[in-house]
MDAnalysis code that builds the backbone (N, CA, C; Angstrom):
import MDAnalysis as mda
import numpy as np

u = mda.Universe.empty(270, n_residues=90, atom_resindex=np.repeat(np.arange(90), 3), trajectory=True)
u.add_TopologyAttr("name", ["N", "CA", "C"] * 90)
u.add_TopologyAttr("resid", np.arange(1, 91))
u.add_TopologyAttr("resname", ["UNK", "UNK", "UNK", "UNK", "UNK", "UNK", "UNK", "UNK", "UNK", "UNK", "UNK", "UNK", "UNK", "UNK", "UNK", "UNK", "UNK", "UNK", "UNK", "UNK", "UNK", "UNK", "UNK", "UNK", "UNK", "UNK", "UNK", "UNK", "UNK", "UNK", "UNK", "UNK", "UNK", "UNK", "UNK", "UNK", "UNK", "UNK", "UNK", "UNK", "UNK", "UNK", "UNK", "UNK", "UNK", "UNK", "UNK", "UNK", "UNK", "UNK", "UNK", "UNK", "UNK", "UNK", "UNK", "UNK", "UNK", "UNK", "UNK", "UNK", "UNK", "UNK", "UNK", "UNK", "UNK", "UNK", "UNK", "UNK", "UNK", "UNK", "UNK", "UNK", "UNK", "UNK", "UNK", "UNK", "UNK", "UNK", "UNK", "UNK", "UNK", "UNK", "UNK", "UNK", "UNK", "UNK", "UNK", "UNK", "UNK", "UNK"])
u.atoms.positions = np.array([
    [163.522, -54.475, 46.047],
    [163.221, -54.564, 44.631],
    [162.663, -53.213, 44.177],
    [163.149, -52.608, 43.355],
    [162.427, -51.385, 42.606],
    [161.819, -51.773, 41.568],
    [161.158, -50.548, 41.283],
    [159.706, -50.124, 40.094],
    [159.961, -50.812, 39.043],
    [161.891, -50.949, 38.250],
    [162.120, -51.431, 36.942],
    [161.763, -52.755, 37.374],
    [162.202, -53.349, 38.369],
    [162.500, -55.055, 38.402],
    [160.785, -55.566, 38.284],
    [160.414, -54.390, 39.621],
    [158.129, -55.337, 39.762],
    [158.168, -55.353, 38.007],
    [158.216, -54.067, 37.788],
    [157.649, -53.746, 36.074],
    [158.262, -54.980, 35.186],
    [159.389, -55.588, 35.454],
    [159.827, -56.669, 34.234],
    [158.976, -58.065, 35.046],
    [158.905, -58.137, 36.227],
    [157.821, -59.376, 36.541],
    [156.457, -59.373, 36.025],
    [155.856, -58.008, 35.908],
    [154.368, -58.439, 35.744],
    [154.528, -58.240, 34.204],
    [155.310, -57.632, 33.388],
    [155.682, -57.680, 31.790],
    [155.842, -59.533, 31.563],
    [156.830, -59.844, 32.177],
    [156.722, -61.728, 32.263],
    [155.905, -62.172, 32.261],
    [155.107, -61.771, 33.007],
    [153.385, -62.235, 33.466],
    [152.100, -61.732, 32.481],
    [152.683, -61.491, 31.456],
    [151.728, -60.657, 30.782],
    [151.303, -61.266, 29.379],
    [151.522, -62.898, 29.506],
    [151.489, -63.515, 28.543],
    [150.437, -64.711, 28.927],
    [149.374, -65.501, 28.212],
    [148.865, -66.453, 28.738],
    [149.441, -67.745, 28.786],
    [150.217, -67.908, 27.705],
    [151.241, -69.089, 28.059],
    [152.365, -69.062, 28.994],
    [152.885, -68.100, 28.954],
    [154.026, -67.763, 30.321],
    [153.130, -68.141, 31.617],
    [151.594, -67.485, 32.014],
    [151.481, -67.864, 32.933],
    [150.902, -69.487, 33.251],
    [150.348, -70.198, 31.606],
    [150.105, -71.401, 32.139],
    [151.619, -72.031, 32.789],
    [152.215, -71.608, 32.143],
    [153.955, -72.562, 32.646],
    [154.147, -71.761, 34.263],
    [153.871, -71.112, 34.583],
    [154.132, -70.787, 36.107],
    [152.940, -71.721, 36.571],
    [151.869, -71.860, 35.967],
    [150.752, -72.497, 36.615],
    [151.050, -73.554, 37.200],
    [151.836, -74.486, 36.015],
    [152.169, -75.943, 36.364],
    [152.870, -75.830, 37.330],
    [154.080, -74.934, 37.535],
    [154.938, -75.081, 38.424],
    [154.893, -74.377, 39.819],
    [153.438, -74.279, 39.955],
    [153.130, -74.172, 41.453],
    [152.942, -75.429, 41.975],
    [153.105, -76.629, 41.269],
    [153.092, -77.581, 42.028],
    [154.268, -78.157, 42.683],
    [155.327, -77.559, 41.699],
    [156.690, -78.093, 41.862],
    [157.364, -78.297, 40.746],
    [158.615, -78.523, 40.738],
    [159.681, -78.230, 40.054],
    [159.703, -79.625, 38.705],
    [159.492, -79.256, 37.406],
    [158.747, -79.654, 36.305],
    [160.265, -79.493, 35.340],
    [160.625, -81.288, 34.562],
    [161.238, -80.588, 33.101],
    [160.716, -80.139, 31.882],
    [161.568, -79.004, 31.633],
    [160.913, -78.798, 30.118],
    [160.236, -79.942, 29.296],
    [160.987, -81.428, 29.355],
    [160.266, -82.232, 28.231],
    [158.393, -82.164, 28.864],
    [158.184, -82.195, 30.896],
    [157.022, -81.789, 31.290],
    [155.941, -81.114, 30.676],
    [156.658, -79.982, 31.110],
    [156.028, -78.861, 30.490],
    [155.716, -78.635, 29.210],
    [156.611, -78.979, 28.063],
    [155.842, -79.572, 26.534],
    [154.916, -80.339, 26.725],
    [154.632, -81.153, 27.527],
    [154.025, -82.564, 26.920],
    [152.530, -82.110, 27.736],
    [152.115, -81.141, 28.695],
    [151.383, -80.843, 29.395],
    [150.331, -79.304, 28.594],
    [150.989, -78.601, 28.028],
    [151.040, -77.256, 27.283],
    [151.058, -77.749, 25.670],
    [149.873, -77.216, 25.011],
    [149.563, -77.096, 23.915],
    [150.494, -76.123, 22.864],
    [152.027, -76.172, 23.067],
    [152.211, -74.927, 22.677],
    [153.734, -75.650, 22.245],
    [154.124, -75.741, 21.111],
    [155.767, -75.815, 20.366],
    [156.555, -75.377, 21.223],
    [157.184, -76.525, 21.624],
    [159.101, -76.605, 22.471],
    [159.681, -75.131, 22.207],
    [159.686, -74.752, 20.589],
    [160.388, -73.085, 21.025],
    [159.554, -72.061, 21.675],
    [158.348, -71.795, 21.355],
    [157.308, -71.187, 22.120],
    [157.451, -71.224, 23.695],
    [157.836, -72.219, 23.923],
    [157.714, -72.603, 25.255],
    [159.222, -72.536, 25.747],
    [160.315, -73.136, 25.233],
    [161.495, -72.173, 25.601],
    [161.717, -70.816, 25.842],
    [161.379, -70.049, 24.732],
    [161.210, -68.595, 24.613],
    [160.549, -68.049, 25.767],
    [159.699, -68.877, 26.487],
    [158.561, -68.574, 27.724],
    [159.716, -68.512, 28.592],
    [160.156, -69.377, 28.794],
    [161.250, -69.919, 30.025],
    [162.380, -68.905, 30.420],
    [162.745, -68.681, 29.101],
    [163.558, -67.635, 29.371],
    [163.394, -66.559, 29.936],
    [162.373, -66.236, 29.473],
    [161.723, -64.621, 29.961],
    [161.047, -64.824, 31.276],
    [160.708, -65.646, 31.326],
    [159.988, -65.956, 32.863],
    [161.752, -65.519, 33.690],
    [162.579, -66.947, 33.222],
    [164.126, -66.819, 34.097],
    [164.925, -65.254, 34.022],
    [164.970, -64.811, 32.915],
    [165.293, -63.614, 33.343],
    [164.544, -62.413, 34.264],
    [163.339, -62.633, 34.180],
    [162.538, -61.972, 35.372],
    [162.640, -61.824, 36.980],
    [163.541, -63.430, 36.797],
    [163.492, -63.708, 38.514],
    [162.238, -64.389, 38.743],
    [161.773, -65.101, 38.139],
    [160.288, -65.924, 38.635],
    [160.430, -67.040, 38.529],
    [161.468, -67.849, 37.765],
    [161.878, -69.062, 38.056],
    [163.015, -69.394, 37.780],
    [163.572, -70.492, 38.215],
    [164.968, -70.876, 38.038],
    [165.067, -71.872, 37.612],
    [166.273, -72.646, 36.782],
    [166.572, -73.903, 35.961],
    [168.022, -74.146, 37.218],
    [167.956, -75.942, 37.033],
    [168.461, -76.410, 37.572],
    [168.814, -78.095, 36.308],
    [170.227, -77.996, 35.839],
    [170.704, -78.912, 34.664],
    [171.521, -80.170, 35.517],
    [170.295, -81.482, 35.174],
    [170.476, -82.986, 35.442],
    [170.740, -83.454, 34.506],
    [171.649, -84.427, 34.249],
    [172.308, -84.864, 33.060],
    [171.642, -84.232, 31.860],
    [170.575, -84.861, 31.095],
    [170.487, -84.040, 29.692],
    [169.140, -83.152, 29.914],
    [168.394, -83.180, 31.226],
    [167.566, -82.663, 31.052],
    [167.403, -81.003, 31.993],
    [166.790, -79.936, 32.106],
    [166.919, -79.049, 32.400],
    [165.359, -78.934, 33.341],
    [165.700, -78.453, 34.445],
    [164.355, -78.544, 35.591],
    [164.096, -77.169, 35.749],
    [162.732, -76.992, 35.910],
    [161.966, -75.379, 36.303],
    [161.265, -75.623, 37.388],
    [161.694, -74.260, 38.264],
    [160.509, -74.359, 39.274],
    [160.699, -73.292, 39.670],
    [159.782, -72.620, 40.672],
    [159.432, -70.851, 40.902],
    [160.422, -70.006, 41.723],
    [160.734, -69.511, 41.279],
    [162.091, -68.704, 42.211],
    [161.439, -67.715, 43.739],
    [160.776, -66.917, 43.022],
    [159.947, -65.461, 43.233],
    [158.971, -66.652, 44.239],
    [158.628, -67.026, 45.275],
    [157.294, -68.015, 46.012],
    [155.894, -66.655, 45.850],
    [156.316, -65.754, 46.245],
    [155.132, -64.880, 46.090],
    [154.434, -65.007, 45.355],
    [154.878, -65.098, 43.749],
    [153.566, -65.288, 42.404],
    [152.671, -66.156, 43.044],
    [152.897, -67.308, 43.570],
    [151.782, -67.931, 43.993],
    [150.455, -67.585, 44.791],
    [151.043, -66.499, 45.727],
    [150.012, -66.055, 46.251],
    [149.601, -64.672, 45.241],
    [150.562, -64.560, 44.877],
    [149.424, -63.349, 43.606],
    [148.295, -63.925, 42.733],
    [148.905, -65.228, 42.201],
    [148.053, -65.608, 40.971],
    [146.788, -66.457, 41.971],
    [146.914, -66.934, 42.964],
    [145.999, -67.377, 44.347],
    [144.756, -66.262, 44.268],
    [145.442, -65.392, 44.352],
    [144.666, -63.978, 45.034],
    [143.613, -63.564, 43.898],
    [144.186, -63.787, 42.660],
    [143.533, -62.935, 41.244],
    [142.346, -64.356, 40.833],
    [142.959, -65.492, 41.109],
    [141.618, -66.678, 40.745],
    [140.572, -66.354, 42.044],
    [141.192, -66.152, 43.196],
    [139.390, -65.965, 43.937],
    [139.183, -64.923, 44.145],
    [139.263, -63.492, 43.759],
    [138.959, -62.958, 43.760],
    [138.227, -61.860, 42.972],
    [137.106, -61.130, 42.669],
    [136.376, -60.780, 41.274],
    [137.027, -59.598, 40.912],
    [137.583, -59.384, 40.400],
    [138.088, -58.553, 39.756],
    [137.719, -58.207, 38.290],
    [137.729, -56.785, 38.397],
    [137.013, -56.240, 37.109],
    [137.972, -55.199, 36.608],
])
């Protein structure tokens, strides 16, 4: 992976709603209707998230009859965003 690709992951990551929606889906693989109903934040808001997360390479969609599934592509974020909650950072 080169400098452009890290640089468009942590640009993905550089949103607080983008990262609550990776949040959820460290548990596992979540549908969008989920992820609305969990997230304080309008279906397009939260599409618009999805996308940019998916074009990043940080998660992937997977289409079941009408509904569309997310879950983390990239496994590493987990231990990044792991690393940044226990640790103090200033």
């Amino acid at each position: 992976m080169d400098n452009i690709q890290k640089a468009n992951i942590f640009s993905a990551l550089s949103n607080p709603m983008r990262l609550d929606i990776v949040g959820l889906l460290l548990d596992g693989e979540k549908c969008v209707c989920e992820i609305t109903q969990q997230l304080d934040y309008e279906q397009p808001h939260i599409s618009k998230g999805l996308k940019i997360l998916k074009n990043a390479g940080i998660i992937q969609a997977r289409k079941e009859g009408l509904n569309v599934y997310y879950s983390l592509k990239l496994c590493c974020i987990k231990n990044i965003l792991l690393c940044l909650d226990t640790k103090n950072v200033k």
